[in-house]
C-alpha positions in Angstrom: 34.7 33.4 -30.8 34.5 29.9 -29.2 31.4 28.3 -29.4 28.8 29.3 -26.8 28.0 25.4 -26.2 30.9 25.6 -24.1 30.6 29.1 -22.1 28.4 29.7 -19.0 26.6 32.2 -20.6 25.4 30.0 -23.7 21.6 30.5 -22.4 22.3 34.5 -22.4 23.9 35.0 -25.4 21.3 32.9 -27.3 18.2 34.3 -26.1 20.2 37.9 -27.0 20.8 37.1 -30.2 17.3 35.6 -31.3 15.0 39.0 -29.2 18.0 41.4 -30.8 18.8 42.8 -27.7 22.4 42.0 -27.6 24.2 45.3 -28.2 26.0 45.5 -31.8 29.1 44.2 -31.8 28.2 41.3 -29.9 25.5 40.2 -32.4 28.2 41.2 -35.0 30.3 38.5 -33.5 27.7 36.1 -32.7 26.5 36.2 -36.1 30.0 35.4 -37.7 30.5 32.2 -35.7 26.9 31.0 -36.7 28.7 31.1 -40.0 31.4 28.7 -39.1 29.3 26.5 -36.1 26.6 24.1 -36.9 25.4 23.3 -33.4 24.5 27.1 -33.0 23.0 27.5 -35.7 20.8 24.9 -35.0 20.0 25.9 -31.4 19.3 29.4 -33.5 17.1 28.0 -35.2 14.9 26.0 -32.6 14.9 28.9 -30.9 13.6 30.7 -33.7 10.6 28.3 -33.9 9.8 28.5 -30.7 9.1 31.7 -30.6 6.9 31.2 -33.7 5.2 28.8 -31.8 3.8 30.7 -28.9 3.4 33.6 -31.2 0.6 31.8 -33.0 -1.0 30.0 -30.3 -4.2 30.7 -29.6 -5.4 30.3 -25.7 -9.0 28.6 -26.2 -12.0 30.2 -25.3 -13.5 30.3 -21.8 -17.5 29.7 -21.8 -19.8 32.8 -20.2 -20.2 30.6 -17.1 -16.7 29.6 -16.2 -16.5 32.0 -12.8 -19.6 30.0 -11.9 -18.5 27.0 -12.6 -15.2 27.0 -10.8 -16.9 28.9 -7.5 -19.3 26.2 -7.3 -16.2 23.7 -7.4 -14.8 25.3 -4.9 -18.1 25.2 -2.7 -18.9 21.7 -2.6 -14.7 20.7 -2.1 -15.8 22.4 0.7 -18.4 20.9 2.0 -17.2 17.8 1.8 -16.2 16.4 5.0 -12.4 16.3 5.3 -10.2 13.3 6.7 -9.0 13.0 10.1 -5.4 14.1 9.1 -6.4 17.1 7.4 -6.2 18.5 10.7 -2.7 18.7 10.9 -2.3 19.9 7.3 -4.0 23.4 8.7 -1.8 23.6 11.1 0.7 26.8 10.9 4.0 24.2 11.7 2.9 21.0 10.0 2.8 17.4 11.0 6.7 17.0 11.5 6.8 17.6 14.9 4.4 15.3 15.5 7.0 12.4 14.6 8.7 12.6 18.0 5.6 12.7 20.0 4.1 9.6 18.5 7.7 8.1 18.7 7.4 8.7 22.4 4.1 7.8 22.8 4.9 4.2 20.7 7.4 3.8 23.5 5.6 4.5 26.4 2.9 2.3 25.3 5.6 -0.6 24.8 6.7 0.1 28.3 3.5 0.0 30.0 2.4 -3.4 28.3 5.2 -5.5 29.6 4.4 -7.6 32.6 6.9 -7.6 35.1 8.6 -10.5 36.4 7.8 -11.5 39.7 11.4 -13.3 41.8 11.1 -15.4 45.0 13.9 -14.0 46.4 13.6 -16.7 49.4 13.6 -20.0 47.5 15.9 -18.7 44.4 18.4 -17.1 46.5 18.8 -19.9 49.0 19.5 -22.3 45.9 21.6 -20.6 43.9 24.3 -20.3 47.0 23.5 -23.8 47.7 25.1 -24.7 44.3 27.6 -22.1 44.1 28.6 -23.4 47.3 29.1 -26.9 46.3 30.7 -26.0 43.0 33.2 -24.5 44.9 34.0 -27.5 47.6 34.1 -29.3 43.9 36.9 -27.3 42.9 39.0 -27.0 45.8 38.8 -31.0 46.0 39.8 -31.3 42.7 43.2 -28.5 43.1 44.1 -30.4 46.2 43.9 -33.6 44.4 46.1 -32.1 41.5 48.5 -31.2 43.7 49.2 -34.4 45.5 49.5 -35.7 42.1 52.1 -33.5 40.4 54.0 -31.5 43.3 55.3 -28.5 41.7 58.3 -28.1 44.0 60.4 -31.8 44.7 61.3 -30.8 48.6 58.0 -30.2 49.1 56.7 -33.6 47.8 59.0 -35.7 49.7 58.2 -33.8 53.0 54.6 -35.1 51.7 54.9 -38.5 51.5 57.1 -38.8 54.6 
């Protein structure tokens, strides 16, 4: 038999073997490789001592007034005045859904704090084309300029300087 260390039912066959509920020639078998296998034999054994273990505990005592004691717990846990968020704890689908409203309500709150820019749109458009304008004349001077300096076609240059 290979060692139930390496099986899936290692858990099964153990717990068979110490109750005696495993059928005959199973324990049969069982029993001859605790012969041979020291790891099982150990595990037997542990087992075996557990089972002692909770067979001789003894639960303690509970006093006369225990019932009492624990309703009168329960009473003034109560009465005590609950938090703010224990709302949403009684609630039949939790707080989770709440995430995406507050996420939304964080965002709304962002957008309605911003101030909004104000734009003269009769002094700041009338300088921007202003500039734009002369940047322009800038850059035609300067192609014009180029191009009397370095002709790009020969014929053309000495038709130029004729």
């Amino acid at each position: 038999m290979n060692c139930i260390l390496n099986t899936n039912e290692q858990e099964e066959l153990l717990l068979g073997y110490c109750s005696a509920t495993l059928d005959a020639e199973t324990a049969r078998t069982f029993s001859r490789h605790l012969n041979t296998c020291q790891d099982c034999r150990e595990l037997v054994d542990l087992h075996k001592i557990l089972d002692q273990s909770l067979v001789d505990w003894q639960a303690p005592e509970v006093s006369s007034d225990f019932d009492q004691k624990l309703f009168a717990r329960i009473r003034l846990e109560e009465s005590k005045p609950q938090p703010w968020w224990q709302f949403f704890a009684k609630l039949e689908f939790g707080w989770k859904p709440l995430i995406p409203l507050a996420a939304l309500v964080a965002i709304f709150a962002v957008f309605l704090s911003r101030t909004p820019q104000v734009i003269d749109t009769a002094q700041g458009g009338d300088s921007i084309k202003a500039d734009e304008i002369e940047l322009v004349e800038r850059a035609l001077d300067d192609m014009e300029a180029l191009q009397l300096l370095h002709p790009t076609n020969p014929a053309q240059a000495s038709k130029e300087s004729l």
